[in-house]
N, C-alpha and C positions, 0 to 999 in steps of 0.2 A: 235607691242604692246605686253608688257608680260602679263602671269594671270595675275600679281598683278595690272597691268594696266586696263585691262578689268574687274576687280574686283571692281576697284573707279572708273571705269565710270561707270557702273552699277550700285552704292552706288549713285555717282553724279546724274545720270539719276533719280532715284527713289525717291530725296530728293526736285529734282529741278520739276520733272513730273510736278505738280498743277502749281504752275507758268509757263513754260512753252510750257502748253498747252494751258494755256488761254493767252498767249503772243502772240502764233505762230496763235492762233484762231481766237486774236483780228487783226492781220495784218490781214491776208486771208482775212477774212470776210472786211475789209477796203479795201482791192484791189478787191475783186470781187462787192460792192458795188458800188465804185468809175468806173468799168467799166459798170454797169448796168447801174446806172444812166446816164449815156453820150451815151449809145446806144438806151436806152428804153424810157424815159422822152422825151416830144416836141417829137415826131414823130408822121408824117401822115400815115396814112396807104397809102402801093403801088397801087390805085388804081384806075379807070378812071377818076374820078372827082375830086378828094384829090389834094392839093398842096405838093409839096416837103417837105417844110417848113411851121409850123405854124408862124401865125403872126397876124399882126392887122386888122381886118376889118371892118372899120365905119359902110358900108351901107349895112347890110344882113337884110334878110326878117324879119321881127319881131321874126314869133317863134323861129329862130337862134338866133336872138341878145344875151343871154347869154353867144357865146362865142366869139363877136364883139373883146376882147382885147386880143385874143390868139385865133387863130381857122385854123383848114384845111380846109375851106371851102372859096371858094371866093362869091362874092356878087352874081355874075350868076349865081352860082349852090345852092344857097340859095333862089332863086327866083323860080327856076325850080321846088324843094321838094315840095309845096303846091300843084303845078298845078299835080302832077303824070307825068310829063313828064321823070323820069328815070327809067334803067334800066325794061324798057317794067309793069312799073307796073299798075296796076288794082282792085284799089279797089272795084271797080262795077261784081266782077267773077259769081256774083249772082243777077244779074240783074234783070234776068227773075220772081225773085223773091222780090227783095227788094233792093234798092241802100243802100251800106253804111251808117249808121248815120254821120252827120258831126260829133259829138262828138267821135265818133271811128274814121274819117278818122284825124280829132285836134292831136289824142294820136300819129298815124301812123308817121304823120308828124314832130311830135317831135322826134321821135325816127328816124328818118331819117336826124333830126337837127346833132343827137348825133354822127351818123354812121359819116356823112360826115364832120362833124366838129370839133371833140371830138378830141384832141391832145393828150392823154392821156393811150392811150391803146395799148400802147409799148409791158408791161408785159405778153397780151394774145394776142395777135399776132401770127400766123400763115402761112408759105409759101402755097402757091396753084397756079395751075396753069389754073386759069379761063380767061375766054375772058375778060373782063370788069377786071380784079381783078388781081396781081399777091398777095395778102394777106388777108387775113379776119381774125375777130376778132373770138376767140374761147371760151364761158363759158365765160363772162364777168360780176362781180356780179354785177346783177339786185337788188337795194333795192327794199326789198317784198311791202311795201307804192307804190311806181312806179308802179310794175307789178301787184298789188292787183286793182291799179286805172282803169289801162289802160286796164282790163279784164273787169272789172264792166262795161267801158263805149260800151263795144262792144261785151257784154255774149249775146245778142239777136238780134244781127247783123248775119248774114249768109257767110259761105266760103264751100267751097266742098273737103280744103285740112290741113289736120293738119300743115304738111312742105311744105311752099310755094317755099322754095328754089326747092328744088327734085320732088316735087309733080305737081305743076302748068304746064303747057304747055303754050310754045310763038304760036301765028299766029297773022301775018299780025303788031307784031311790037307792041302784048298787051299782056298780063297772060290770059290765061283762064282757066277754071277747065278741066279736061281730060274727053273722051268725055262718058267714066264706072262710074263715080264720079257722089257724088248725095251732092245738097247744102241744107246742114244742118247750126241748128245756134254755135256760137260759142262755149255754155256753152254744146250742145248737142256733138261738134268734141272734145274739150279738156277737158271736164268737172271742170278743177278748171285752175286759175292764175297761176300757176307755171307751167304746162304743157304746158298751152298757149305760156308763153312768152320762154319757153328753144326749142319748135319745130316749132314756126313760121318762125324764121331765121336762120333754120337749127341748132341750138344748139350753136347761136351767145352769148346768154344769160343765164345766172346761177342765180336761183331764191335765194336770200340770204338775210336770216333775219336782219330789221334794228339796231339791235344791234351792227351786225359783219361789217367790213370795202365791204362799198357797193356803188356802182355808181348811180347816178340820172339823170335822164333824164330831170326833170325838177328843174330847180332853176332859180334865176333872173338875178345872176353875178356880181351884186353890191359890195359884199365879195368877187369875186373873182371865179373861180370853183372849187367848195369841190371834185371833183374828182382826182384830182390832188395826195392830200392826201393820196388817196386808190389804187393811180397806185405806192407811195411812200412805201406804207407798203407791197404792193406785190413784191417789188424790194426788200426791206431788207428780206423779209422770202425767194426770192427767192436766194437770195447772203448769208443767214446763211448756207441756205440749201446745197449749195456749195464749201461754207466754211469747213462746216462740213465733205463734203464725201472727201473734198481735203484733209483736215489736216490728215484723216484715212487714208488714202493712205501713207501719210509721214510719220505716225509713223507705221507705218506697215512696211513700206523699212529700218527705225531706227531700228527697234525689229531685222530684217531681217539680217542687218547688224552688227549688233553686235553676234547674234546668230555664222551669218557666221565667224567673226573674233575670236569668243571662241572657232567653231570648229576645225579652223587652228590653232590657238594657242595651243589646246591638240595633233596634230596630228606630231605638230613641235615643 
């Protein structure tokens, strides 16, 4: 290419830039979309209980029913979340003190709907390598309504552990508090809703105002699950956000390359 070549593509580059950057922007952002959505959307998490695939389930326990026409969870393992028969849990770790309110174990339970049923939590998603688990959810927003509820109904119930994941201890196949642990009540271990719900499941959950795009644990499902929605809008921020460091990159190697071709062109 001579100067004068390198001259009116420089000229062309700087006339065409606004168009296409937002051309090369709008593709990116449509193929990193288009691959988000087909990896992240309908997916169960990797984990003992979970189905491969979500799908339909007539007959789950009542407080699951919400996610009866799309769900990872089968009817057996929706039967088992009331009883506490999973993953060695325990809501009684304070026994000696006070059994759970049914009203705080009602919220447990729902939240246990969401874990094991919830299709939707592609977006925060995380590999690990647990017994029970090769994934768990990470920072998933908790609408503050939800988590404001579910702290109310169990601020004066008692635990011995802020993070039950890391902190509890298994014997004999149940949780229990460890044996330096002292069982306080809940508003006394976490002191507000938001601290409750982001360290009870190890930092499964992100306390986030009902205004901004936020998950619910409880709904009826008559409309459908509004979460769906909010796994939608974390796909497109995460596929702009992609977009964006991509398409820097390509005009970064453009600038690059044109640079390199004016230095050979003065040199020859």
């Amino acid at each position: 290419m001579t100067s004068g070549g390198v001259e009116f593509a420089l000229l062309l580059l700087h006339h065409a830039h606004g168009f296409m950057y937002k051309l090369l922007f709008f593709v990116t952002f449509c193929n990193f979309h288009t691959l988000a959505v087909n990896e992240l959307l309908n997916r169960c998490l990797d984990a003992k209980y979970h189905k491969t695939k979500p799908g339909v389930e007539d007959e789950l326990h009542e407080m699951c029913s919400p996610w009866k026409d799309h769900a990872c969870c089968t009817k057996n393992t929706s039967h088992l979340i009331p009883n506490g028969q999973m993953y060695h849990l325990n809501f009684d770790h304070c026994a000696h003190i006070k059994n759970m309110s049914d009203n705080c174990k009602r919220h447990f339970t729902q939240d246990l709907c969401f874990y094991e049923c919830e299709p939707n939590l592609g977006p925060w998603m995380l590999k690990v390598n647990m017994k029970h688990r090769k994934e768990r959810a990470f920072e998933v927003p908790l609408c503050a309504a939800d988590c404001d509820e579910w702290f109310s109904a169990c601020r004066n119930d008692y635990t011995c552990a802020a993070n039950w994941v890391r902190n509890l201890t298994t014997k004999n196949g149940r949780m229990h508090c460890p044996p330096t642990s002292e069982c306080k009540t809940f508003k006394e271990i976490y002191k507000n809703s938001s601290n409750f719900c982001e360290q009870v499941w190890d930092h499964s959950w992100k306390y986030t105002p009902n205004e901004q795009p936020c998950m619910r644990i409880w709904f009826d499902g008559v409309a459908g699950n509004p979460n769906r929605k909010v796994a939608e809008f974390k796909i497109r921020e995460q596929a702009w956000r992609a977009a964006a460091g991509s398409l820097s990159q390509t005009l970064v190697a453009m600038v690059l390359t044109i640079v390199v071709t004016i230095t050979i062109e003065k040199i020859y």
